[in-house]
C-alpha positions in Angstrom: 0.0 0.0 0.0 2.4 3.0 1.0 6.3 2.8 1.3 6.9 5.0 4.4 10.2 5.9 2.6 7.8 7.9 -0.1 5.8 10.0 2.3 6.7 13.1 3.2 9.3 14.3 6.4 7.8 13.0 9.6 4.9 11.4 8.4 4.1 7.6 8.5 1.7 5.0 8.2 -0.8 4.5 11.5 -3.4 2.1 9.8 -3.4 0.9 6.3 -6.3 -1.3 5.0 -7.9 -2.1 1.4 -10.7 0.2 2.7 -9.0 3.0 4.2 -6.1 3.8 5.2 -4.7 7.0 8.3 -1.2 8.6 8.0 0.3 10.0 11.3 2.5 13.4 10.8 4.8 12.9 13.9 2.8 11.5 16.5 6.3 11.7 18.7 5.7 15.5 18.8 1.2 15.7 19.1 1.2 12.8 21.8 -1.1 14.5 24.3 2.0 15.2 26.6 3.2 19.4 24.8 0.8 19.6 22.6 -3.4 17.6 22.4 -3.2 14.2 21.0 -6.1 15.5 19.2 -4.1 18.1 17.3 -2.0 15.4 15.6 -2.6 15.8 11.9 -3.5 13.0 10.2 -4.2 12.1 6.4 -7.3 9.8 5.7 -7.7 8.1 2.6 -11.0 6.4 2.3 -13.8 5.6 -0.2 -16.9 7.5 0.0 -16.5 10.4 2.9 -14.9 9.3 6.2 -17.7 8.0 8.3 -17.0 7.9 12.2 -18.8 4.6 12.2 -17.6 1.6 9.8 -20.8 1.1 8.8 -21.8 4.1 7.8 -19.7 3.1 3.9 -21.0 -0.2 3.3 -23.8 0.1 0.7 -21.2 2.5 -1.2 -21.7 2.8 -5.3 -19.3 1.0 -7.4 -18.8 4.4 -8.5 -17.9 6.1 -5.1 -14.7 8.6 -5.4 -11.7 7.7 -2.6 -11.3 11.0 -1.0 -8.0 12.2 1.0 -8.7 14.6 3.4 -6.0 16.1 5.9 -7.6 16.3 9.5 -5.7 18.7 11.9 -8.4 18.1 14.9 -11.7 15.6 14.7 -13.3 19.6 13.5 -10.8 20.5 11.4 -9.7 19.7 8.0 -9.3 20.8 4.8 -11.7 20.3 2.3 -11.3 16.6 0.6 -9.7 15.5 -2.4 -11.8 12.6 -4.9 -10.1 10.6 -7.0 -11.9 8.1 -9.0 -9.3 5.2 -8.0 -7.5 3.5 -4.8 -4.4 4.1 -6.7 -4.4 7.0 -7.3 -6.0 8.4 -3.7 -2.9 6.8 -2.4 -0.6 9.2 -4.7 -2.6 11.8 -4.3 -2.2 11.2 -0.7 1.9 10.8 -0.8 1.6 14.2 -2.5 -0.1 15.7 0.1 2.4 14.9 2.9 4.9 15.8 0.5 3.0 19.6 0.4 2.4 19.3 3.8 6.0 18.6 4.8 7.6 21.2 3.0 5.0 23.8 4.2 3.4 24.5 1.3 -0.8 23.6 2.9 -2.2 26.5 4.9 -3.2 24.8 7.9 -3.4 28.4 9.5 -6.1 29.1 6.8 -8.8 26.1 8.2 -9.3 27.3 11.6 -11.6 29.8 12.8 -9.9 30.2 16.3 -6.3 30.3 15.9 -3.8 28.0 18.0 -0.6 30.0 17.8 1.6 27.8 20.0 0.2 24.6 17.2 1.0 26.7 14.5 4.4 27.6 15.8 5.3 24.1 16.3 4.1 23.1 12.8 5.9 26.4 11.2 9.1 25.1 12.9 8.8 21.2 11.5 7.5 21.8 8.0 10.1 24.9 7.9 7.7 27.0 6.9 8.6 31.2 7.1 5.5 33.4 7.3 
């Protein structure tokens, strides 16, 4: 499914399945101990919209897009990306953590209350300069 040598600095794989599959960006740094376990941002890839329950995708279309979306909290995330293939949700999703990584996502932009200490953090891992 994913070479953790192709994602992007820091990231790596926390679940992988034929269904869906959950990307961790350094889950050493958002453990719940400096900064919320719940702020660690994570990438989903999954077919149809990401359900909370597993049931909620099992009378999918054959036609249902895979859709990567980058979560920052359980409220926060930027808006989805379909693709019309498994395959190619999981490059698109390689490409993301590649963006993400090199600080080229506004994560800043998806929130409506800003956490600067969160963004500080993230702005000194993906190198970003404001």
């Amino acid at each position: 499914m994913f070479e953790e040598a192709a994602l992007g600095d820091g990231w790596q794989v926390w679940n992988a399945e034929d269904t869906r599959a959950i990307l961790a960006y350094r889950p050493d740094v958002f453990n719940g101990s400096e900064f919320p376990a719940a702020c660690l941002p994570t990438v989903y890839v999954t077919r149809g919209r990401r359900n909370r329950r597993p049931e909620g995708n099992r009378n999918l279309p054959p036609n249902a897009p895979w859709m990567v979306t980058l979560y920052l909290e359980p409220e926060v995330n930027r808006d989805p990306d379909a693709y019309d293939t498994r395959s190619a949700a999981l490059d698109g999703a390689v490409d993301l953590t590649h963006r993400f990584a090199d600080g080229d996502i506004d994560y800043r932009g998806l929130y409506q209350v800003p956490r600067e200490r969160y963004f500080e953090k993230l702005d000194e891992l993906t190198g970003r300069e404001l």
